[in-house]
C-alpha positions, 0 to 999 in steps of 0.5 A: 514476495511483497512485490510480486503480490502488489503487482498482482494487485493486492493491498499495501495493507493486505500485504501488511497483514500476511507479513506481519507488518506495518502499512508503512513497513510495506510502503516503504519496502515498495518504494526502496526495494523494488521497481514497482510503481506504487499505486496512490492510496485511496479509501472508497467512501471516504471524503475529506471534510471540507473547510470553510 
C-alpha cells in the first residue's frame, strides 16, 4: 500500500501520517521493501543558512 500511494505521488510524511508511523519508518520501508525509486526530499520555502 506505501508503495503504491508514493507512487502515485503521495508524501513520505503523508503516508507516515495514514499508518501511523514515522517518516523514517516509511523511508525506510520504501528504500528495503519495494522497487520504487524514492523522490530526494525537499521542503519549499525552506533555504539552508549559509556560512561564512
Amino acid at each position: 500500500m506505501a508503495a503504491e500511494r508514493y507512487a502515485a505521488g503521495a508524501s513520505i510524511q503523508a503516508i507516515a501520517d495514514e499508518l501511523g508511523h514515522s517518516r523514517s519508518f516509511v523511508n525506510g520501508l520504501l528504500h528495503r521493501d519495494t522497487d520504487v525509486e524514492v523522490r530526494p526530499h525537499s521542503a519549499p520555502g525552506r533555504r539552508r543558512a549559509s556560512r561564512s
